[in-house]
FITI-17104 format. One record per residue (C-alpha): x, y, z. Coordinates in Angstrom, 1 decimal. Layout:
+--------+--------+--------+
:      X :      Y :      Z :
+--------+--------+--------+
:      X :      Y :      Z :
...
+--------+--------+--------+
This chain:
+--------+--------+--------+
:      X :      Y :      Z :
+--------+--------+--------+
:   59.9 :  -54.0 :   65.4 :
:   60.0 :  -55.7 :   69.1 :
:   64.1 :  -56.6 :   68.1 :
:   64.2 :  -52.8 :   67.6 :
:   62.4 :  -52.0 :   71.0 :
:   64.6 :  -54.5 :   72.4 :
:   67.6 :  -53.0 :   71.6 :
:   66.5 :  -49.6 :   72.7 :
:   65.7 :  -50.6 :   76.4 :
:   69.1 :  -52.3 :   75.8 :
:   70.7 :  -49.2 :   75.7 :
:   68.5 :  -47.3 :   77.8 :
:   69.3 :  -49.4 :   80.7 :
:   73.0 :  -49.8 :   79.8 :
:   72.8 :  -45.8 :   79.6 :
:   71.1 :  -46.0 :   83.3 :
:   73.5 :  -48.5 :   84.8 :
:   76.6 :  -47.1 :   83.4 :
:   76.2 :  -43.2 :   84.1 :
:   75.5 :  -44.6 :   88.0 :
:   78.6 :  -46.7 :   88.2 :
:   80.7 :  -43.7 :   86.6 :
:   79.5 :  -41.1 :   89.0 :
:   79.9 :  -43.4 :   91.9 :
:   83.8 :  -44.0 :   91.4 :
:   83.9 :  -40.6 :   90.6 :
:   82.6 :  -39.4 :   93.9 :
:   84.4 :  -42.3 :   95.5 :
:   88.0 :  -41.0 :   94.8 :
:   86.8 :  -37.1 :   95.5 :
:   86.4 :  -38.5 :   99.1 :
:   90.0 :  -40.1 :   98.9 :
:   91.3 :  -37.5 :   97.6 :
:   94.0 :  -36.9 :  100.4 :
:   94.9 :  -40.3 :   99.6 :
:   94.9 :  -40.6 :   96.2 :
:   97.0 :  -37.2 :   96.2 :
:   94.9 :  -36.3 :   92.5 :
:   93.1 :  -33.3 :   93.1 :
:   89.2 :  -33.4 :   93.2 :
:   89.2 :  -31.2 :   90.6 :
:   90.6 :  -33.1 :   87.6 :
:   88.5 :  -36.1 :   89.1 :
:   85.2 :  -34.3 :   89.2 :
:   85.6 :  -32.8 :   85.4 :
:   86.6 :  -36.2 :   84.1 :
:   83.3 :  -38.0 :   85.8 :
:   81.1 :  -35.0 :   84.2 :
:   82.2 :  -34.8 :   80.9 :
:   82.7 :  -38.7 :   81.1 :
:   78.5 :  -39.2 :   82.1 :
:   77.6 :  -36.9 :   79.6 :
:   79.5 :  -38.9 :   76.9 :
:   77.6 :  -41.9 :   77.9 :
:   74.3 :  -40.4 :   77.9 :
:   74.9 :  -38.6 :   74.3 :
:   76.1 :  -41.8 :   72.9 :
:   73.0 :  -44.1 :   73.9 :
:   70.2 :  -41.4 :   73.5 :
:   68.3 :  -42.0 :   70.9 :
:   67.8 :  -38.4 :   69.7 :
:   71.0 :  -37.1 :   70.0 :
:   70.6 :  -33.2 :   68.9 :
:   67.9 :  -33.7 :   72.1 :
:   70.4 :  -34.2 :   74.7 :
:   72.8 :  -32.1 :   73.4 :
:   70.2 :  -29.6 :   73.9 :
:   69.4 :  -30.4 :   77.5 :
:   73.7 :  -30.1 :   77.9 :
:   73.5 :  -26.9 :   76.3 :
:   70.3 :  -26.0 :   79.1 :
:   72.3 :  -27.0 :   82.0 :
:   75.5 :  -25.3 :   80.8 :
:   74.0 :  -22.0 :   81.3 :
:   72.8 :  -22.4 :   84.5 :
:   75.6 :  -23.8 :   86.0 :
:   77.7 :  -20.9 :   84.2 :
:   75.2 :  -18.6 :   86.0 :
:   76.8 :  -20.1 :   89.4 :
:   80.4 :  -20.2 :   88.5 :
:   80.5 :  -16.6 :   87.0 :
:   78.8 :  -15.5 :   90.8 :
:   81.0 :  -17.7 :   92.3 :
:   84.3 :  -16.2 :   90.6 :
:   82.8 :  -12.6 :   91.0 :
:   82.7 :  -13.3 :   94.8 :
:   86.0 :  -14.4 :   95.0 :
:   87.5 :  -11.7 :   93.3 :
:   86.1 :   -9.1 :   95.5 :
:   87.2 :  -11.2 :   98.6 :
:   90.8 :  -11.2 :   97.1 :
:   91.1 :   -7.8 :   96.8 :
:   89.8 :   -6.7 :  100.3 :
:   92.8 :   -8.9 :  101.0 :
:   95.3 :   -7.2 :   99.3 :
:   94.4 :   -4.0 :  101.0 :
:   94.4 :   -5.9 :  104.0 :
:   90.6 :   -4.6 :  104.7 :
:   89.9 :   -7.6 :  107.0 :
:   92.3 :   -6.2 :  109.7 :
:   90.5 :   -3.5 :  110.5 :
:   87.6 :   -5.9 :  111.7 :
:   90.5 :   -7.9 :  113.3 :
:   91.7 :   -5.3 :  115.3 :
:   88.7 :   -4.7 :  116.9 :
:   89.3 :   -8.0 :  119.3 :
:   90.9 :   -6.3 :  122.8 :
:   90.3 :   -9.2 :  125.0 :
:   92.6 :  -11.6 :  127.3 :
:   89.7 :  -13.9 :  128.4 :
:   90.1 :  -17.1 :  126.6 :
:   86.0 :  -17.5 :  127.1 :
:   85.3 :  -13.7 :  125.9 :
:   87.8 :  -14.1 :  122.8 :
:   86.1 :  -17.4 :  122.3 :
:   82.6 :  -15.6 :  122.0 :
:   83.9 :  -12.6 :  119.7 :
:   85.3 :  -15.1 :  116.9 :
:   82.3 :  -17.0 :  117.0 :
:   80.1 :  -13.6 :  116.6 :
:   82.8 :  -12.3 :  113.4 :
:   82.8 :  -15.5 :  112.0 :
:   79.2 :  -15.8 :  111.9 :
:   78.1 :  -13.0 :  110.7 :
:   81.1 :  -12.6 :  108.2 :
:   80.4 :  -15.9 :  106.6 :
:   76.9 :  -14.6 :  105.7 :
:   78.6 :  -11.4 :  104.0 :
:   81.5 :  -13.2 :  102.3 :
:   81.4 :  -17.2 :  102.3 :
:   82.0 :  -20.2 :  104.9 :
:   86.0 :  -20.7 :  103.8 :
:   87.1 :  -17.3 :  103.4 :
:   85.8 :  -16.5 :  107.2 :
:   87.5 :  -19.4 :  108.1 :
:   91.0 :  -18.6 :  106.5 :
:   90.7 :  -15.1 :  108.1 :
:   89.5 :  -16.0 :  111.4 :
:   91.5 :  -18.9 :  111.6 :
:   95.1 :  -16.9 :  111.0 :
:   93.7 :  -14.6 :  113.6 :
:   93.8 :  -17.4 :  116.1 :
:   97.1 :  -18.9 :  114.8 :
:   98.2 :  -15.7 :  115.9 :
:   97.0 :  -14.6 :  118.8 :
:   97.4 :  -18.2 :  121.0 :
:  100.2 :  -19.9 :  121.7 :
:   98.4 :  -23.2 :  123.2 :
:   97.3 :  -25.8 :  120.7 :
:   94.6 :  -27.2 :  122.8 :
:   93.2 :  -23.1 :  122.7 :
:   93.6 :  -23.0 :  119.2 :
:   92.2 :  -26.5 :  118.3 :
:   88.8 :  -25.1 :  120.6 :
:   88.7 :  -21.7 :  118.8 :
:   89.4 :  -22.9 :  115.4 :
:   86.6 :  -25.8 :  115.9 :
:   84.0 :  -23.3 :  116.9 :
:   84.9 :  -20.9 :  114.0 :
:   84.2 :  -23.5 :  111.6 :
:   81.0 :  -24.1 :  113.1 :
:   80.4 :  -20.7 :  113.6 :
:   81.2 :  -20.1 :  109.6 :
:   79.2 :  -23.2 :  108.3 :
:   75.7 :  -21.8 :  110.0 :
:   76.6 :  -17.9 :  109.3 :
:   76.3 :  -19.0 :  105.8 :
:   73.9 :  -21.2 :  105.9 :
:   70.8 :  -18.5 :  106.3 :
:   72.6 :  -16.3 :  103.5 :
:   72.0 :  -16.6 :   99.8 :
:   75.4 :  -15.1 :   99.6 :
:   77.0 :  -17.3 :  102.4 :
:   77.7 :  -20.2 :  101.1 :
:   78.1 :  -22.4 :   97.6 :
:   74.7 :  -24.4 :   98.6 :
:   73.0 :  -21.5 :   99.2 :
:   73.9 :  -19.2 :   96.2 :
:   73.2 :  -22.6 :   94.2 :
:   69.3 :  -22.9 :   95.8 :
:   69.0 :  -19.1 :   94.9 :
:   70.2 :  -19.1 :   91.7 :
:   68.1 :  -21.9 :   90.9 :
:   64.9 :  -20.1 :   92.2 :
:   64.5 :  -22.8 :   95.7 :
:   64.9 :  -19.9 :   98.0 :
:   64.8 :  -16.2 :   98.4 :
:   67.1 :  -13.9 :  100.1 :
:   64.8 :  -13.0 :  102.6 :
:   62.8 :  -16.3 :  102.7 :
:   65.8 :  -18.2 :  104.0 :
:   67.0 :  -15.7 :  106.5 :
:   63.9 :  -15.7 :  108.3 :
:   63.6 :  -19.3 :  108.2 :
:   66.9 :  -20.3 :  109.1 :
:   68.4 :  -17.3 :  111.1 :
:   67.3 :  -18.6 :  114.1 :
:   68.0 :  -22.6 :  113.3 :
:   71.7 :  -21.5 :  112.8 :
:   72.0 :  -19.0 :  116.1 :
:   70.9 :  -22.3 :  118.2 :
:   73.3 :  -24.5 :  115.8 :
:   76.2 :  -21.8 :  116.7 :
:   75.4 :  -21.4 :  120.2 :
:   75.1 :  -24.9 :  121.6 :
:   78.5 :  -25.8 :  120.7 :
:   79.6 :  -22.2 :  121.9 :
:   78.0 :  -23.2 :  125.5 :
:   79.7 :  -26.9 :  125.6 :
:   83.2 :  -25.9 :  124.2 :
:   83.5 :  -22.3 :  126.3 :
:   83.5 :  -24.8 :  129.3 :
:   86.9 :  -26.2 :  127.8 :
:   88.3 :  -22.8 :  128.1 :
:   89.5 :  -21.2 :  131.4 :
:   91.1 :  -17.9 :  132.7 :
:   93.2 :  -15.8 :  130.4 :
:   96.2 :  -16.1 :  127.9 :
:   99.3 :  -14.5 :  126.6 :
:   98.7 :  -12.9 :  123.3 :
:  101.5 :  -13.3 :  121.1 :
:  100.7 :   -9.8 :  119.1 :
:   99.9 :   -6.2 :  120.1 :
:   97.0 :   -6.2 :  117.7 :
:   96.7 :   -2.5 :  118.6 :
:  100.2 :   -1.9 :  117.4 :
:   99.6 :   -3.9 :  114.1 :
:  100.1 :   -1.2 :  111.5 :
:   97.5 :    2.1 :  111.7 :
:   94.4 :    1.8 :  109.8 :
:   94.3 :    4.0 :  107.0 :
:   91.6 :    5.6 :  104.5 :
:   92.3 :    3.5 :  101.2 :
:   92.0 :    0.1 :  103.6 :
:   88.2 :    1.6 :  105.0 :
:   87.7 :    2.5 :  101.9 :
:   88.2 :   -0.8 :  100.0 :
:   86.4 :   -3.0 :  103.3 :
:   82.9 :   -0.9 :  103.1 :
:   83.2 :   -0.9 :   99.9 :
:   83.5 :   -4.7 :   98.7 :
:   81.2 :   -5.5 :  102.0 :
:   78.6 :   -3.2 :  100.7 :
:   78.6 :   -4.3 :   97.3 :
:   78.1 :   -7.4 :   98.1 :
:   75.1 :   -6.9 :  100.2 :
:   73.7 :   -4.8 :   97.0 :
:   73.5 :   -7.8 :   94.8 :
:   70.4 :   -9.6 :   96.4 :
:   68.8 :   -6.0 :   96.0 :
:   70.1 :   -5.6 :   91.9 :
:   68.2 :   -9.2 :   91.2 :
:   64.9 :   -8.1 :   93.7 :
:   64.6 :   -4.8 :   91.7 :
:   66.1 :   -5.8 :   87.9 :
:   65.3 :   -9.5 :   88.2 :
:   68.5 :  -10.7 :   86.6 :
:   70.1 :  -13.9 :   87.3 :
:   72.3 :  -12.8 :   90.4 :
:   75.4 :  -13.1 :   88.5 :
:   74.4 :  -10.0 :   86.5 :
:   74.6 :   -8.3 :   90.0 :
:   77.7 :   -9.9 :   91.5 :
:   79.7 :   -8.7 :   88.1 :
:   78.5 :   -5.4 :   88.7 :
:   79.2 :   -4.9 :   92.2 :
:   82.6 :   -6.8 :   90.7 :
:   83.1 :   -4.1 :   87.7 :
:   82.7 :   -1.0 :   90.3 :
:   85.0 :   -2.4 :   92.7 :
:   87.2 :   -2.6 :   89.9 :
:   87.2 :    1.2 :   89.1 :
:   87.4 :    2.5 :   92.4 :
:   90.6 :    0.2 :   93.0 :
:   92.2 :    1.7 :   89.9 :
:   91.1 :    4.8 :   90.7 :
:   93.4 :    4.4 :   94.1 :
:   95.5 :    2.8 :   92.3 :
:   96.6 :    5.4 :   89.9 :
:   96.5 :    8.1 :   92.7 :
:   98.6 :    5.9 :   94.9 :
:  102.5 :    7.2 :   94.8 :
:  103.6 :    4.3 :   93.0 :
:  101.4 :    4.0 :   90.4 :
:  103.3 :    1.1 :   88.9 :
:  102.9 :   -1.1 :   91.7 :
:  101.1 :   -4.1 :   90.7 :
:  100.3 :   -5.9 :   94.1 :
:   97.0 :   -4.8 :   95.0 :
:   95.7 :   -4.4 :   91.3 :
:   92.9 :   -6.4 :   90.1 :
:   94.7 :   -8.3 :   88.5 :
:   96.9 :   -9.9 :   91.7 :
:   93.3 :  -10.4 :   92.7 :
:   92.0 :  -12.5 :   89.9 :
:   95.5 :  -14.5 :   90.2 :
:   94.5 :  -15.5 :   94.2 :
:   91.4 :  -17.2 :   93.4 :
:   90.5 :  -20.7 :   93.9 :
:   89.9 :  -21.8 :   90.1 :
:   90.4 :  -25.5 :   91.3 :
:   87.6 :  -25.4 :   93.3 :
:   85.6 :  -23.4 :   90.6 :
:   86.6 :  -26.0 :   87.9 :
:   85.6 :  -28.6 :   90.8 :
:   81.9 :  -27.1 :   90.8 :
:   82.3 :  -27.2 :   87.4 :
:   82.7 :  -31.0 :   87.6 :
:   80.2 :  -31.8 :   89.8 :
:   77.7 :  -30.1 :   88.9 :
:   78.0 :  -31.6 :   84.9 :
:   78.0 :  -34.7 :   86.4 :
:   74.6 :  -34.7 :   88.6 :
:   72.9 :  -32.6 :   85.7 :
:   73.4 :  -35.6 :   83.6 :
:   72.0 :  -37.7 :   86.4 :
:   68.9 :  -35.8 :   86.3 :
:   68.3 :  -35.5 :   82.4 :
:   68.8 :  -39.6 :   82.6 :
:   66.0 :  -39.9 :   85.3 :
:   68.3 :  -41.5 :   87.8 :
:   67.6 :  -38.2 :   90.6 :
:   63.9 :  -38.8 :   89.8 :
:   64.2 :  -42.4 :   90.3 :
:   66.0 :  -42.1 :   93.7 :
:   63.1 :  -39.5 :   94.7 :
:   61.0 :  -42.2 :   94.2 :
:   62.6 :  -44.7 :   95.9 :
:   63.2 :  -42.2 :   98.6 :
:   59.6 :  -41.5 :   99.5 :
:   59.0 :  -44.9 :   99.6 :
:   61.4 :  -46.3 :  102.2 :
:   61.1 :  -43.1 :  104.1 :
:   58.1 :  -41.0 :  103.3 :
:   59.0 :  -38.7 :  105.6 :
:   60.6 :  -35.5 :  103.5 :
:   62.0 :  -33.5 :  107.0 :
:   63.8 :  -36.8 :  108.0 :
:   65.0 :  -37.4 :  103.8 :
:   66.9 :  -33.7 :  104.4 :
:   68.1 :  -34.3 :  107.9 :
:   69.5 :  -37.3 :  106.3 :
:   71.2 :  -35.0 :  103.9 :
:   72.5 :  -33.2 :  106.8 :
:   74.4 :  -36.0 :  108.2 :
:   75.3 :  -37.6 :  104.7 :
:   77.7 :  -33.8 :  104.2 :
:   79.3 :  -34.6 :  106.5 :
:   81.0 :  -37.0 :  104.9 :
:   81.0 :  -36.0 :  101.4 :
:   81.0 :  -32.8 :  100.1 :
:   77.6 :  -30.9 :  100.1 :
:   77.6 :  -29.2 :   96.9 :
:   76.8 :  -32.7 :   94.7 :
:   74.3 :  -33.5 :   97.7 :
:   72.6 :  -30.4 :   97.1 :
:   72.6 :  -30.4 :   93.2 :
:   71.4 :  -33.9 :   93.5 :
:   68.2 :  -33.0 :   95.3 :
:   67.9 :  -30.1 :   93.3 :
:   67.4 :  -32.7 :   90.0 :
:   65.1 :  -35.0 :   92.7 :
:   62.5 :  -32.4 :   93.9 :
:   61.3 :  -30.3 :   90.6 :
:   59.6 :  -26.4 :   91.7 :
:   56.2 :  -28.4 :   91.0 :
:   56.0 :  -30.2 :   94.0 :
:   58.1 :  -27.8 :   96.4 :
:   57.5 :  -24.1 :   95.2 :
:   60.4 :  -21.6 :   95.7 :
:   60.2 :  -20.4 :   99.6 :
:   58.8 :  -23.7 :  100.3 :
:   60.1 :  -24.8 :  103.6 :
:   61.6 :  -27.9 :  102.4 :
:   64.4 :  -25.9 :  100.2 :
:   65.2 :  -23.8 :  103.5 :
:   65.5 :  -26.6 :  105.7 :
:   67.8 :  -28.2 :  103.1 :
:   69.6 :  -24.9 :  103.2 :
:   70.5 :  -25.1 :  106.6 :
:   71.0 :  -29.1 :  106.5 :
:   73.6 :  -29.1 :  104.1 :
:   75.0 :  -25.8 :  105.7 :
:   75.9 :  -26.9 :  108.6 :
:   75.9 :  -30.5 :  108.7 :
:   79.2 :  -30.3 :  107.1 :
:   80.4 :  -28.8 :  110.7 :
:   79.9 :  -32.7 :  112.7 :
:   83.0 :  -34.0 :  110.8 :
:   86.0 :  -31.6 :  110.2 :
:   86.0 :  -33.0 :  106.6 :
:   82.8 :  -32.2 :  105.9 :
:   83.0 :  -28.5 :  104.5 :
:   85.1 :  -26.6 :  102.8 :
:   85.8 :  -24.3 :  105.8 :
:   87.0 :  -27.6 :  108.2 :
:   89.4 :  -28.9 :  105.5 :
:   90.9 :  -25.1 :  105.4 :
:   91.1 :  -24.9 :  109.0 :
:   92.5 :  -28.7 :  109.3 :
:   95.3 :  -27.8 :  106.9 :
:   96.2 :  -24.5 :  108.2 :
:   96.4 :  -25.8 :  112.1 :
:   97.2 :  -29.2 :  111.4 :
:   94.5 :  -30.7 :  112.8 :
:   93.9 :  -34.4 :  113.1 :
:   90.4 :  -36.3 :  112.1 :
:   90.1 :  -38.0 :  115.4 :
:   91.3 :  -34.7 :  117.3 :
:   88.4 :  -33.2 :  115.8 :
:   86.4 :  -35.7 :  116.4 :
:   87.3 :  -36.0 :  120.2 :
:   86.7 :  -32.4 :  120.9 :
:   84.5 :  -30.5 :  119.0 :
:   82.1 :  -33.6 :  116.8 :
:   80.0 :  -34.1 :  119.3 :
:   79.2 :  -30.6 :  120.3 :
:   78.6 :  -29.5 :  116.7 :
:   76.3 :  -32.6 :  116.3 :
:   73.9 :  -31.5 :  119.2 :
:   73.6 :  -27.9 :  117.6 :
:   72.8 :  -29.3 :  114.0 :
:   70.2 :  -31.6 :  115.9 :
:   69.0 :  -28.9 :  117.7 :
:   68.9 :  -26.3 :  114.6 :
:   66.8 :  -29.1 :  113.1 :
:   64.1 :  -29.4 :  115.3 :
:   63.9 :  -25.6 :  115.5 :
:   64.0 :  -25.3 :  111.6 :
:   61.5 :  -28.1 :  110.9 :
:   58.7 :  -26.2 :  113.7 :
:   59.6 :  -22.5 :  112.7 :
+--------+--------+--------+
């Protein structure tokens, strides 16, 4: 009997140790990934179904952890389907080119006042849509418009700022966000109350230091009045997808569905009204702004990367190891504002969607109810922490790869004026 026992800590422990060491060189070549030159992707799905092999093979009961896999499987489903629903109806605003009817409302040759307009779109746009898609719209804006790098490096810098704390007070505005909603930490209205304010001072700080940078006017190297007329199918499509998308925090308030069942509504009557103008169009047989061309744009790495991840830190949590570095957490620290601000500064590094799942699996609903102000101060943490270090979101790698911009320029220029707007945010966030 005490052999037996024996053997079962044996594997218990070997279970523990080996799941940790897994996950670790899994994250550890996501981060290199620009080195490596494997994408994340393939990485991240190999270290999730990879842990969860280990922890099937040592349980002891193993129809019980199949069952939790099966448990986690539809949650995280319940975030990719909102995810892919999302992007869909982002894609095809594109292909009508709805997003230039927002852009052509910038009539401005003051490098400050063009500075402040950007920032304005892409923060409230990144709470409508989501942090990279602002950035990739904004950002061509600006690679159009100015014709001096050192502009372009300022503007681009704010509007990943700008993005990362727009969607950080949305449920709808970022991945971490939509995954604290979905998983019942937050509520729509909680978080913008709580964190609203928090990001405004997070957006304006570095607004204030980096307008300094910018003086007199410049030569804008389009007409954006002359950029094509606006017409009633593009209007239509825009108001549309943007209104739709504000419905689906509504459809789970008054249904209480999982807000995936929302998103693929809001996704479904999009659909009809584009092939109802479709069909009406004069060339009927044109496929390009079909649904379909839609579903072809989106970014399945990146939901196949979530799909990774978030495998991989549910196995960490049905084997204890989250609980355990609660635990350990609490006891070097204590302090639970300063374990979160911690967070904040830790996504800047690595990416913040396995930071957030992770705490997620740490910190059960038990000891911090949903609304509690611990979940929205992670919310905007993990939001816009990412914004210190231009790899640290998904909208900064966009932007870095679309303007070419370098780590350290980054870091020269915009770091430090992002890091005393998070800092600032902070304090706000933890008194509000």
């Amino acid at each position: 009997m005490n052999q037996h026992r024996a053997i079962q800590v044996y594997y218990i422990r070997f279970m523990f140790i080996a799941i940790i060491v897994v996950f670790i060189i899994g994250y550890l070549l996501i981060t290199v990934e620009q080195t490596i030159k494997i994408d994340k992707a393939a990485i991240a799905l190999i270290t999730g179904v990879v842990c969860w092999s280990i922890y099937i093979f040592s349980s002891h009961d193993k129809e019980e952890g199949l069952l939790q896999l099966n448990e986690h499987i539809g949650e995280i489903a319940g975030i990719l389907f909102f995810l892919i629903g999302a992007m869909t109806i982002v894609e095809l605003i594109d292909l009508y080119d709805g997003f230039s009817i927002i852009i052509r409302q910038i009539r401005t040759s003051s490098k400050r006042i063009f500075l402040l307009l950007i920032t304005l779109l892409a923060f409230f746009l990144s709470a409508i849509l989501d942090n990279l898609t602002t950035s990739i719209v904004m950002c061509s804006l600006v690679i159009k418009i100015l014709s001096d790098k050192n502009d372009r490096l300022i503007c681009i810098g704010m509007i990943v700022i700008a993005a990362n704390a727009g969607g950080a007070w949305s449920a709808i505005g970022d991945v971490t966000t939509t995954m604290l909603w979905i998983g019942k930490q937050i509520t729509v209205w909680g978080v913008a109350q709580k964190v609203f304010l928090p990001a405004v001072v997070a957006t304006l700080i570095p607004l204030f230091i980096l307008s300094r940078k910018l003086k007199g006017n410049f030569a804008c190297n389009i007409n954006l009045s002359q950029q094509g007329k606006i017409n009633t199918i593009q209007s239509i499509v825009l108001f549309a997808g943007l209104g739709l998308l504000l419905m689906v925090p509504l459809i789970k308030i008054v249904t209480h569905l999982p807000p995936f069942m929302g998103m693929m509504l809001a996704l479904s009557l999009l659909w009809i009204l584009s092939e109802i103008i479709h069909v009406k169009a004069k060339h009927s047989d044109d496929e390009k702004n079909s649904i379909f061309s839609a579903l072809e744009r989106i970014d399945m790495p990146s939901i196949l990367f979530f799909l990774g991840i978030l495998l991989a830190v549910s196995c960490l949590q049905s084997a204890g190891v989250l609980q355990d570095l609660a635990k350990s957490l609490q006891t070097f620290i204590g302090d639970n504002n300063l374990i979160v601000g911690l967070i904040g500064f830790a996504s800047a590094i690595f990416d913040n969607v396995p930071l957030v799942a992770a705490v997620q699996g740490m910190y059960s609903l038990q000891e911090f109810p949903m609304g509690d102000s611990f979940w929205n101060l992670l919310a905007y943490c993990a939001g816009t922490g990412g914004s210190i270090l231009i790899i640290g979101s998904a909208a900064g790698v966009a932007a870095m790869g679309m303007e070419q911009i370098s780590f350290f320029g980054y870091v020269k220029n915009i770091s430090l004026a992002a890091l005393l707007g998070y800092i600032a945010g902070f304090v706000l966030c933890v008194l509000v």
